[in-house]
C-alpha angles and dihedrals in degrees: 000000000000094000089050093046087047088044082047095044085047094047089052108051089044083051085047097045088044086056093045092048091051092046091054093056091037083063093033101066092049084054095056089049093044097050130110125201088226098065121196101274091055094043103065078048099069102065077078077074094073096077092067097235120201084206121050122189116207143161143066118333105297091078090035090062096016111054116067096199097196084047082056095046090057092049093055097044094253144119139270106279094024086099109042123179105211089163122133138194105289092004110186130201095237092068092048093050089052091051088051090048084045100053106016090165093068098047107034100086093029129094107233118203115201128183126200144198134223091240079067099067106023110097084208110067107075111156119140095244098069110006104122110260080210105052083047092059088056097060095064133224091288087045100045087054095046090056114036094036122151105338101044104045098126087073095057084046083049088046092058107043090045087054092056085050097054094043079049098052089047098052097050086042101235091172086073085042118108126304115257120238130259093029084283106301121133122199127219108234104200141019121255108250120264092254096057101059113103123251095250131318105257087084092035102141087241077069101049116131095356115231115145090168093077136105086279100058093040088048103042090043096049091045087055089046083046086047093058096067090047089052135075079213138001120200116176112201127200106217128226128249120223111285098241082080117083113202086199100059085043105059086171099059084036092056102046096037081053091048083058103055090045088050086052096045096052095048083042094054088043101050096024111250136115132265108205103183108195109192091161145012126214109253099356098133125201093251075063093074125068090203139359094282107032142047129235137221092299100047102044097087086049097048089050091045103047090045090046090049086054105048114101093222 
């Protein structure tokens, strides 16, 4: 009797995880109808394009907390409104080409200046926080399963609920919707505590089982080449760490941050466009970063100066 209940307890939760499996492609693969390249963050970002701005920020989050547009107007001898930031946390290049498909008129005669992240372009970083909601599209259902099975779940339920957002953003035309304030930029508040900075960067989660030969790195590379050909300009910059942090006492963040600029020069010889690699900023201290990737109040002009002092426009 007890071999025949376990055989019977067995025989159900396969039967259970079957029917689950089934269930997540089976919303998988709405999800994948449904979706939409802008996604919502960006989304509530575009009405800045209004103004009709001759420099437009985009990118992940260095340029979200880091790049201070009306600061840029004035640099460059231009109105309000002339330097927008429609950047948003974990920003891809794969959403910004699609807003620039999607409205070719406001960025055809307009430099766009993206920033990107390592976690864009390593295939083995895959946490639902940061793994881009338009490279995963791109695997298919088959393909999304494959890769984030069993342990990373929680990106696939992100993916989806990120997809319904999108479709939902684009339906209610958010995009339309009212300009955020500050032309886009966010500032950090506070500083992380002492005792939440990370060691140093080598072993930072954005460089986790390294693989820059991926579907991220093919996708996010061809939509900058695509970008070229919708920009008056298009300048990719390769954003500085905090300056606690010494590349030559850490070989292992030196070599693959240097992987990814070569990564970005080819493509950028290739398609046309500049890679502008920032490992350092001249008198950005570290009391200047909230954090080991972004700056806070206090940096933010000197970031923006020093990256508007350094575009060939």
């Amino acid at each position: 009797m007890q071999a025949v209940s376990a055989r019977w307890i067995a025989g159900a939760l396969a039967l259970t995880g079957l029917a689950w499996l089934a269930a997540l492609a089976g919303l998988l693969a709405v999800a994948n109808r449904v979706h939409d390249d802008v996604p919502a963050l960006l989304a509530v970002k575009l009405p800045l394009l209004q103004s009709n701005p001759e420099l437009i920020f985009g990118g992940e989050s260095r340029t979200v907390y880091q790049v201070d547009a009306g600061l840029a107007a004035q640099l460059i001898g231009k109105p309000a409104g002339a330097v927008v930031n429609i950047a948003y946390d974990a920003g891809e290049p794969l959403a910004l080409l699609a807003a620039m498909r999607r409205e070719p008129e406001r960025f055809r005669n307009t430099d766009v200046v993206v920033s990107v992240a390592p976690f864009l372009f390593n295939e083995g970083v895959k946490s639902a926080a940061v793994y881009p909601q338009d490279v995963a599209v791109r695997l298919g259902v088959a393909g999304q399963m494959s890769s984030f099975l069993p342990l990373r779940v929680g990106t696939l339920i992100r993916f989806i609920r990120e997809a319904f957002n999108a479709r939902l953003s684009a339906d209610q035309h958010v995009a339309d919707g009212a300009q955020p304030a500050g032309f886009g930029l966010t500032v950090i508040p506070r500083n992380q505590r002492d005792d939440q900075w990370a060691a140093e960067i080598g072993s930072h989660p954005h460089y986790a089982g390294w693989n820059i030969s991926g579907p991220k790195a093919r996708f996010e590379t061809a939509a900058l080449c695509d970008m070229v050909a919708l920009s008056k300009k298009l300048t990719v910059v390769v954003p500085p760490w905090a300056p606690r942090y010494d590349r030559a006492r850490d070989p292992s963040w030196r070599e693959k941050e240097d992987q990814i600029v070569a990564l970005l020069t080819d493509a950028g010889r290739r398609c046309g466009f500049d890679v502008l690699n920032i490992p350092s900023v001249p008198g950005l201290e570290q009391g200047n970063y909230a954090d080991e990737m972004h700056v806070n109040a206090s940096g933010v002009p000197i970031y923006t100066r020093y990256l508007v002092s350094k575009l060939k426009r």
